[in-house]
C-alpha positions in Angstrom: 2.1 -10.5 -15.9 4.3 -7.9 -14.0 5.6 -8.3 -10.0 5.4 -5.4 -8.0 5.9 -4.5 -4.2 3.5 -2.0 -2.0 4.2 -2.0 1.2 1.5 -2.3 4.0 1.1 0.4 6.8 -0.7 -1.3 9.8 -2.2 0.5 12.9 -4.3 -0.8 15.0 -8.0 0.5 15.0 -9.2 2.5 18.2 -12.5 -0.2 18.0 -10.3 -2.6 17.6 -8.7 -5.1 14.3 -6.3 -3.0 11.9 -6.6 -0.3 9.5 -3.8 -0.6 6.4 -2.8 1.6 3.8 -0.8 1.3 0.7 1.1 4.3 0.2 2.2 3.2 -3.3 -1.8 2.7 -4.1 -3.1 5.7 -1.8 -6.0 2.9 -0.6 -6.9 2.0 3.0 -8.9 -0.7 4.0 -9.1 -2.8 7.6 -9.6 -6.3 9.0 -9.8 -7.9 12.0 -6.5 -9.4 12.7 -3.4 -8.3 10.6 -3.8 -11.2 8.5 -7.6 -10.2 7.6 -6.1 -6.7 7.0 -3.4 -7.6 4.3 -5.4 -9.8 2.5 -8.3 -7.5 2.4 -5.4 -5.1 1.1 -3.9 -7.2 -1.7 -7.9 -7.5 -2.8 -8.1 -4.4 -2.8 -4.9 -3.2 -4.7 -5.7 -6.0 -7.4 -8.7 -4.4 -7.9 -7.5 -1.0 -7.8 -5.1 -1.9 -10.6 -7.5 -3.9 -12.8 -9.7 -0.2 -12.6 -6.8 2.0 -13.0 -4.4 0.2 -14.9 -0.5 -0.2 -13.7 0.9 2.1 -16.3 -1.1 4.9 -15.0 0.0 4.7 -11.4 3.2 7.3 -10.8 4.9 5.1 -8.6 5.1 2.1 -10.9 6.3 4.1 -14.0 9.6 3.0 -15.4 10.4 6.3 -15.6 10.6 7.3 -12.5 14.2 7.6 -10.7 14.2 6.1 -7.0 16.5 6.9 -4.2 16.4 5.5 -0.8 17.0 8.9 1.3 18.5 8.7 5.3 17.4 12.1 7.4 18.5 12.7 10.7 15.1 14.6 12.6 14.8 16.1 16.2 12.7 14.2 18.5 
């Protein structure tokens, strides 16, 4: 068993309820209310994981460096 963090990208849906996307994962998926919409996304990422398999997704490799990165943009 292995923890991880994705983070969750809400915006709400022009029809209404939320459209989330896991930039970690590259998925989307929706729900009615935010709380529909991040539990349809952990069931989703689970199962994206189970397919794919956690050593094969980039951002999840221990061999990848991070750094946290601070621009200053016009606008």
């Amino acid at each position: 068993m292995r923890k991880i963090k994705i983070t969750a990208e809400l915006i709400p849906a022009e029809e209404g309820g939320y459209v989330v996307y896991c930039p970690e994962l590259d998925i989307t998926t929706e729900g009615e209310t935010i709380a529909e919409a991040i539990e349809m996304l952990k069931d989703a990422a689970k199962g994206y994981i189970e397919v794919v398999g956690i050593e094969n997704i980039p951002h999840f490799s221990e061999k990848i460096v991070k750094e946290e990165l601070e621009l200053v943009v016009n606008g």
